[in-house]
C-alpha positions as CSV (number, residue, x, y, z in Angstrom):
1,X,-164.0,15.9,-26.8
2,X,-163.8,13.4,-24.0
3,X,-160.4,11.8,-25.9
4,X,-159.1,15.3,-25.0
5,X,-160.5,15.6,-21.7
6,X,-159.3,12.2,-20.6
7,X,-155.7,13.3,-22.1
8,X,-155.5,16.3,-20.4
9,X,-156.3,14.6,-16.8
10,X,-153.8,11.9,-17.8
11,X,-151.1,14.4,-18.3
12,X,-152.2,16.7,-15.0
13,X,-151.9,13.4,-13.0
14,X,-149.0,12.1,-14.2
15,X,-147.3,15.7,-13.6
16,X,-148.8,16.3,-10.4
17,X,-148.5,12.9,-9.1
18,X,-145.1,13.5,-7.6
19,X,-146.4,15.0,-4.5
20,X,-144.8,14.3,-0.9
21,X,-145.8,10.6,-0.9
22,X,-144.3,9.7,-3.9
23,X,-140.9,11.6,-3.4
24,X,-140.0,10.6,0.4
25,X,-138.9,7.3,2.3
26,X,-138.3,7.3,5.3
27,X,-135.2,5.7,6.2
28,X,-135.0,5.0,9.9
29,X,-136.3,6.8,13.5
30,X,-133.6,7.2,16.1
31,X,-134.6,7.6,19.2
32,X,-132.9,10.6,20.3
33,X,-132.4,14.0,18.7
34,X,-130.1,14.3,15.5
35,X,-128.8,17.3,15.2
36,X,-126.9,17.5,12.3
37,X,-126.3,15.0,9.4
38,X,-123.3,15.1,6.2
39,X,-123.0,12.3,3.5
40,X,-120.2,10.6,2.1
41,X,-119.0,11.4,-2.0
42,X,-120.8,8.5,-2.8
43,X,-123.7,8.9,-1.4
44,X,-123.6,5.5,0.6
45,X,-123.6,6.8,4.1
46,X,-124.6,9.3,6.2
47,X,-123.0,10.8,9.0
48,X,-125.6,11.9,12.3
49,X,-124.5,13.8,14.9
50,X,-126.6,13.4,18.0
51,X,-127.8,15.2,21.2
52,X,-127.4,12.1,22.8
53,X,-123.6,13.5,22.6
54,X,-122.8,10.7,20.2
55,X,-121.9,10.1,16.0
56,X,-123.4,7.7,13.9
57,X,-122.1,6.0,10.4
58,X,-125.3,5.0,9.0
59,X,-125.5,2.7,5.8
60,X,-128.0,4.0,3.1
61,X,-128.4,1.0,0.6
62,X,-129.4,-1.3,4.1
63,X,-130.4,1.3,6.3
64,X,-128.5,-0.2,9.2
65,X,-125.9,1.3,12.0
66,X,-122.0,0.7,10.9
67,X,-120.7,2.7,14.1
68,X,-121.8,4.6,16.8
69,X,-118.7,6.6,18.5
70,X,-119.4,9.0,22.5
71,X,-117.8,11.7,20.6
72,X,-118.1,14.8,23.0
73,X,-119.2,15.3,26.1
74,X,-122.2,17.5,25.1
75,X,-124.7,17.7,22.2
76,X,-122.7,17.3,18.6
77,X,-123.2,20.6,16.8
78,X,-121.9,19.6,13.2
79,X,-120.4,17.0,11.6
80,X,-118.7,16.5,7.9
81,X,-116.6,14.0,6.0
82,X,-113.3,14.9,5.2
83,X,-112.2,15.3,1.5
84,X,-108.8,14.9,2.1
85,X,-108.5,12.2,5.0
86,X,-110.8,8.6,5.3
87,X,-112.4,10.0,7.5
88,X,-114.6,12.6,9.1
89,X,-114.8,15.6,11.6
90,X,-117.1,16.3,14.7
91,X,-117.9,19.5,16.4
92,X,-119.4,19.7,19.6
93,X,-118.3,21.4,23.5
94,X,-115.2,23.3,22.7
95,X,-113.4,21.6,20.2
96,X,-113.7,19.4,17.2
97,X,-112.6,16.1,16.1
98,X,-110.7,14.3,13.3
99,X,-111.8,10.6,13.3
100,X,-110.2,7.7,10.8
101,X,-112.9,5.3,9.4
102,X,-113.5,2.7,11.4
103,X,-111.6,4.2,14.3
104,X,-112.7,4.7,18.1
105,X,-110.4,7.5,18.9
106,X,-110.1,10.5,17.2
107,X,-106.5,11.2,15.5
108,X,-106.4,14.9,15.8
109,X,-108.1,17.1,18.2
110,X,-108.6,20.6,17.9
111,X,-109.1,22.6,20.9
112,X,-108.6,26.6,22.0
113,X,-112.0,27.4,22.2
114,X,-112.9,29.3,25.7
115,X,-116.7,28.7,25.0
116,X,-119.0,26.2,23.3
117,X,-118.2,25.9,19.9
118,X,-122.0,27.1,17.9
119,X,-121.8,26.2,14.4
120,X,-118.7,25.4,11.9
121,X,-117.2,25.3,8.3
122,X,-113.9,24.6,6.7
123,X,-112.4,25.5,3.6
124,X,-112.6,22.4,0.6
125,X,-109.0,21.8,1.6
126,X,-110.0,22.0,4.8
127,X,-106.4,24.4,5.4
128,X,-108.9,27.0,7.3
129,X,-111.8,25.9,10.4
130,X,-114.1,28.2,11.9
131,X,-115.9,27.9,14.8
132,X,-118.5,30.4,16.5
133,X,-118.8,31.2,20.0
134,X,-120.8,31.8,22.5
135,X,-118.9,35.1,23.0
136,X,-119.1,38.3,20.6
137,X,-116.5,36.6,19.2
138,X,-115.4,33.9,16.3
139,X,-112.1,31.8,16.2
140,X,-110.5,30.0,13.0
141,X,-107.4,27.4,12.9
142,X,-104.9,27.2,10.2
143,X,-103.1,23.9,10.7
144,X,-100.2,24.2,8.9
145,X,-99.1,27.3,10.7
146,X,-100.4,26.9,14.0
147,X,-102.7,24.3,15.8
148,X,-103.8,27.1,18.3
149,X,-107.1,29.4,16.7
150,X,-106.9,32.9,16.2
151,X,-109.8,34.8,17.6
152,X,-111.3,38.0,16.4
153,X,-113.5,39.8,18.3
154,X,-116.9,41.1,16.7
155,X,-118.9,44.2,17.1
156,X,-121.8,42.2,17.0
157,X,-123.8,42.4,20.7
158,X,-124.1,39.0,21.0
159,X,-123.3,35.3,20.1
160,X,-122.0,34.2,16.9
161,X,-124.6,31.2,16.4
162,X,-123.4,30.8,12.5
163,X,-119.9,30.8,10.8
164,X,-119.3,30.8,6.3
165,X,-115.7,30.5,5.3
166,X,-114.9,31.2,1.2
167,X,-114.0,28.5,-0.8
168,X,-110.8,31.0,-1.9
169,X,-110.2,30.9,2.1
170,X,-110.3,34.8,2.3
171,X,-113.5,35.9,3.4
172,X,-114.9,34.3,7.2
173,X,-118.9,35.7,8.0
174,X,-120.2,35.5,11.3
175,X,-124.2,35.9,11.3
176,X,-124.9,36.4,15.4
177,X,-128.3,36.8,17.6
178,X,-128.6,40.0,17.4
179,X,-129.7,39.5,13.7
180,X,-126.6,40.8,12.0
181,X,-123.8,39.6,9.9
182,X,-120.1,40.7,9.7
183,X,-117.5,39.8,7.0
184,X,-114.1,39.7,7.8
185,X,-110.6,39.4,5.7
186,X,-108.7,36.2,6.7
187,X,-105.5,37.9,5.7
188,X,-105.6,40.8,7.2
189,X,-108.0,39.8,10.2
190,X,-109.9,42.8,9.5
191,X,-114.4,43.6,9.5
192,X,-114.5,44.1,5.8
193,X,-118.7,44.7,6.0
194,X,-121.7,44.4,8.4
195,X,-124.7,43.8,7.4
196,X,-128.1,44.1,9.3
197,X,-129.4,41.1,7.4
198,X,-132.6,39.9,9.3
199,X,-135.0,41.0,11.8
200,X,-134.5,37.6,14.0
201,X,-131.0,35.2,14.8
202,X,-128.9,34.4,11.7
203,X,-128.6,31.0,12.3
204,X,-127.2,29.6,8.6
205,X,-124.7,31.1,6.5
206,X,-123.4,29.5,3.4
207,X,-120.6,31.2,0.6
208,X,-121.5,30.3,-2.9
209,X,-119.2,30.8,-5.9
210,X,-115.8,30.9,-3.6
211,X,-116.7,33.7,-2.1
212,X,-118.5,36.0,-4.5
213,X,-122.0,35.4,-3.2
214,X,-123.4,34.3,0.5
215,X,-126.5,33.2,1.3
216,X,-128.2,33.4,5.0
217,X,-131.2,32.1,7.2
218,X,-132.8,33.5,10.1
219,X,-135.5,32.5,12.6
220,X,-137.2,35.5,11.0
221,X,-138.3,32.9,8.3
222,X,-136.7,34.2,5.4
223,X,-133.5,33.6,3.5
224,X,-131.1,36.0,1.6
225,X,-128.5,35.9,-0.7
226,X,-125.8,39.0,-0.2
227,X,-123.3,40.3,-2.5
228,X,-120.4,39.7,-0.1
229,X,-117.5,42.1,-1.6
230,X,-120.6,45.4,-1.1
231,X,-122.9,43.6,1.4
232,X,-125.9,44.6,-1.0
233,X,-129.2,42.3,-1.0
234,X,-129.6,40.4,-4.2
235,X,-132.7,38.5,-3.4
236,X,-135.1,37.8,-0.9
237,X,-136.1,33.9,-0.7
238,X,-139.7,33.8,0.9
239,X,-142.2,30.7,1.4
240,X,-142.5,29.7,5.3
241,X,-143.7,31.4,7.9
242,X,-141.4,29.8,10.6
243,X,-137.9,29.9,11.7
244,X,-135.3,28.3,9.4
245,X,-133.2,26.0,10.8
246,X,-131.6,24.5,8.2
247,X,-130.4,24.8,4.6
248,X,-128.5,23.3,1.9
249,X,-127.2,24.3,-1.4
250,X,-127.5,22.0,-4.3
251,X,-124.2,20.6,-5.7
252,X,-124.6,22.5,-8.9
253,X,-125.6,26.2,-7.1
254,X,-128.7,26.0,-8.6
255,X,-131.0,25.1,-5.8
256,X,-131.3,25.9,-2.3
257,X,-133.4,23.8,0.6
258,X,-134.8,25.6,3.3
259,X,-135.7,23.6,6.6
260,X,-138.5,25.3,9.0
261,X,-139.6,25.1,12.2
262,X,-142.7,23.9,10.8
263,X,-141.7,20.7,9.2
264,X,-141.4,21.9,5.6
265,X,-139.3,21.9,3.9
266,X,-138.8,24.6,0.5
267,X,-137.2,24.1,-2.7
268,X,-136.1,27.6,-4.0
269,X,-134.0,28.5,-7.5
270,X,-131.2,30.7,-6.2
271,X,-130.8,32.6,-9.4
272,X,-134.8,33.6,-9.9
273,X,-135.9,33.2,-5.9
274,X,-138.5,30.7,-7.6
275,X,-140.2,28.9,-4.9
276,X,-140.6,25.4,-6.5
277,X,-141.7,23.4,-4.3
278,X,-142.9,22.8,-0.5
279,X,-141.8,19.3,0.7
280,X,-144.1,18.1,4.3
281,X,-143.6,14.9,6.1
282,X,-142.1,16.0,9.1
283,X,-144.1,17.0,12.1
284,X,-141.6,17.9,14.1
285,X,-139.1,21.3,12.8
286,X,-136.5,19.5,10.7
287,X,-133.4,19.9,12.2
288,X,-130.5,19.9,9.2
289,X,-130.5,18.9,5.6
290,X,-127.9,17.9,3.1
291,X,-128.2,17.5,-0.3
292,X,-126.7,13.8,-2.1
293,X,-124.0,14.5,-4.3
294,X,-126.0,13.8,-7.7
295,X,-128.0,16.5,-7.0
296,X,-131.4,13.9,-7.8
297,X,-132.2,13.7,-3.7
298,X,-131.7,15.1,-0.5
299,X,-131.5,14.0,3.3
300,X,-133.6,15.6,6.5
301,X,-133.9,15.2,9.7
302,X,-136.5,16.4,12.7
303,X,-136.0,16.8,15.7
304,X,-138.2,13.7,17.1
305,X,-135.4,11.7,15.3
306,X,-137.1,10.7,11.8
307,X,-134.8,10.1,8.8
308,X,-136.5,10.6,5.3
309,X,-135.1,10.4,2.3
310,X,-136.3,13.0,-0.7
311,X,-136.1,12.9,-4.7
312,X,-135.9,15.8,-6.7
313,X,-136.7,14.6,-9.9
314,X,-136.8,16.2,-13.4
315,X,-140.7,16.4,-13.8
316,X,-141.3,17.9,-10.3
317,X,-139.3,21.8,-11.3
318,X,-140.5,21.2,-15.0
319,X,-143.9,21.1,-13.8
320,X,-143.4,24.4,-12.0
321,X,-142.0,26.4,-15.2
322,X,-143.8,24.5,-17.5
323,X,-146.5,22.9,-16.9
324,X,-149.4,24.3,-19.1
325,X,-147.0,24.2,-22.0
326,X,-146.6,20.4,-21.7
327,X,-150.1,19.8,-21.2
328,X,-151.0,22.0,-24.6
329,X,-148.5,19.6,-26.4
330,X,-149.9,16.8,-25.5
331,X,-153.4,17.1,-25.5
332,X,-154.0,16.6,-28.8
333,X,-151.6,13.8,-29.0
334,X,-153.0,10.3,-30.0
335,X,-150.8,8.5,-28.0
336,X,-152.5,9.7,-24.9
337,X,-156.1,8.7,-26.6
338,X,-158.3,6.0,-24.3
339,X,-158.2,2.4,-25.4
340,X,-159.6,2.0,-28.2
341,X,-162.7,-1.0,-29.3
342,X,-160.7,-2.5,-31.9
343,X,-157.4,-2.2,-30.3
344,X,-155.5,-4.9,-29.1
345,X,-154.2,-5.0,-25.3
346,X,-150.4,-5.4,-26.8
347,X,-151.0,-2.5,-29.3
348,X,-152.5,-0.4,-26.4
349,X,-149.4,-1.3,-23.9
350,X,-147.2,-0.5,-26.6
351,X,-148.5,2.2,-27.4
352,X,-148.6,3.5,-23.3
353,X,-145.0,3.0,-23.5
354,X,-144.6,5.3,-26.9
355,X,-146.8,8.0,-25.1
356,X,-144.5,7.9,-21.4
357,X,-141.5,8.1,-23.8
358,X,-142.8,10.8,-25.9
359,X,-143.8,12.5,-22.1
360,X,-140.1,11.7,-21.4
361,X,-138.1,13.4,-23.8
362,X,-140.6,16.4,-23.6
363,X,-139.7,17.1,-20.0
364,X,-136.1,16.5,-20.4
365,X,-136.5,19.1,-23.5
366,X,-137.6,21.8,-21.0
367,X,-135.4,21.0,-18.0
368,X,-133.1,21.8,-20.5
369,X,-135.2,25.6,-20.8
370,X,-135.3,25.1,-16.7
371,X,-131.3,24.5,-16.9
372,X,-130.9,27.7,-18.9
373,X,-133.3,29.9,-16.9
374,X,-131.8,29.0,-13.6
375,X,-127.9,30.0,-14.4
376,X,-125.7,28.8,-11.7
């Protein structure tokens, strides 16, 4: 009996081990306010936009500053690296910014914004920008027709605060303060739906699937995902009390992070609405996420300037599935037994190794299950 005892809390620690302390570093304070962060394809550096007005290229594998550009002449509001230049874009006053690595000027400026620009997104190709606006109004730029925007005036009664353009660059949504989004065909510059999709600000809005599916966050604490050709409510993501400031969506679709007011930070499957997991470090509200590009980690910031660094491993959304079915498998396993009197400290470390191998392949068997369970 206490063979299986001691197994059983061997296998609830080891399962349940990977709690905040063991799945965060933190990577460096600032001090000023980031406000947004993007990382490069190979997940070497991270772009931070700051309130201090200014951009950062910060190196992950030495955690050290590789450029620090006065980009705008007020707070950054978004930043991204570019998938079809070397290089990168900022977003902050009223207009946004090619810059070349390694550049101090930016190569291409886009401007025709009357207002602050509030929140931004371009097309993969990047062919399409959208900005939001102060206004009751959004603009979008297609270069290689015209450098000047093309503005579309909303119903909504006020600001556009967040902008979603589709991957198959025909669908733009505006989510405003007055807690409402609106869809709206590129082509034909035309509302397509509106949608009274929170109770609070829509402050994030990301498509998924090109364009068949789009996901939103309010300071209402809750996020959605929207069926954007009827506008109907798929799911309902619930787990934090406080605004949400930021999300991310994991590079396979499977996943989404949630970033609250609160400092936590919530790891939801987008298919089931399965609250996995509630990540806390921060005590200030975390200010953006972004996820690494293999889909093992992600990125936050907070708004007293703290960098942390987060693994998503394997064992952490097994354990949330499948936890008590892992534990019945192994409980009666031998390999998990206390040290024996007659055994031999090589035979016993050998035999530890057999046991976190064995522990191994049984939670890569069920992330498979997970995998299966949590379609893209």
């Amino acid at each position: 009996m206490k063979n299986i005892i001691f197994t059983l809390l061997l296998v609830t620690t080891s399962l349940t081990a990977q709690k905040a302390d063991d799945l965060k570093k933190v990577i460096h304070t600032f001090k000023f306010q980031p406000n947004c962060i993007a990382i490069n394809k190979s997940d070497t550096e991270l772009l931070i936009g700051g309130e201090n007005e200014k951009v950062i290229r910060f190196n992950l594998t030495n955690s050290k500053v590789i450029q620090e550009i006065n980009a705008h002449y007020q707070p950054l509001a978004n930043v991204k690296y570019s998938n079809i230049h070397d290089g990168f874009y900022t977003v902050g006053d009223r207009s946004f910014k090619l810059w070349m690595t390694g550049e101090e000027k930016p190569k291409i400026i886009y401007t025709g914004s009357h207002t602050n620009i509030t929140d931004w997104a371009t097309t993969p190709d990047e062919d399409v920008f959208v900005g939001g606006s102060y206004g009751k109004n959004f603009r979008f730029w297609v270069p290689s027709k015209n450098a000047e925007p093309t503005e579309i005036k909303t119903s909504q009664k006020k600001s556009v605060i967040s902008v979603a353009v589709s991957n198959n660059k025909k669908t733009i949504a505006a989510g405003s303060l007055d807690s409402t989004i609106e869809l709206w065909d590129i082509a034909t510059q035309t509302r397509k739906l509106k949608i009274l999709a929170h109770d609070q600000p829509v402050g994030c809005l990301e498509f998924i699937k090109g364009g068949k599916y789009l996901l939103s966050a309010s300071h209402d604490g809750y996020a959605k995902l929207w069926d954007a050709e009827t506008g109907n409510n798929i799911r309902v993501f619930n787990g934090q009390a406080q605004s949400i400031n930021a999300i991310s969506i994991s590079p396979d679709n499977r996943f989404l992070l949630a970033g609250t007011w609160d400092g936590f930070i919530c790891l939801f499957a987008i298919s089931t609405g399965d609250l996995i997991y509630k990540f806390h470090h921060h005590k200030a509200p975390v200010w953006d996420l972004t996820w690494s590009n293999k889909g093992d980690g992600f990125y936050s910031c907070d708004k007293e300037g703290e960098l942390v660094r987060w693994t998503v491993t394997k064992e952490l959304v097994v354990n949330y599935y499948f936890s008590e079915d892992i534990n019945n498998e192994l409980k009666d396993n031998r390999l998990f037994a206390p040290k024996r009197k007659q055994e031999s400290k090589d035979d016993y470390k050998t035999r530890q190794k057999k046991a976190m191998d064995f522990k191994q392949e049984l939670i890569d068997r069920y992330y498979k299950q997970v995998l299966e369970m949590i379609v893209t």
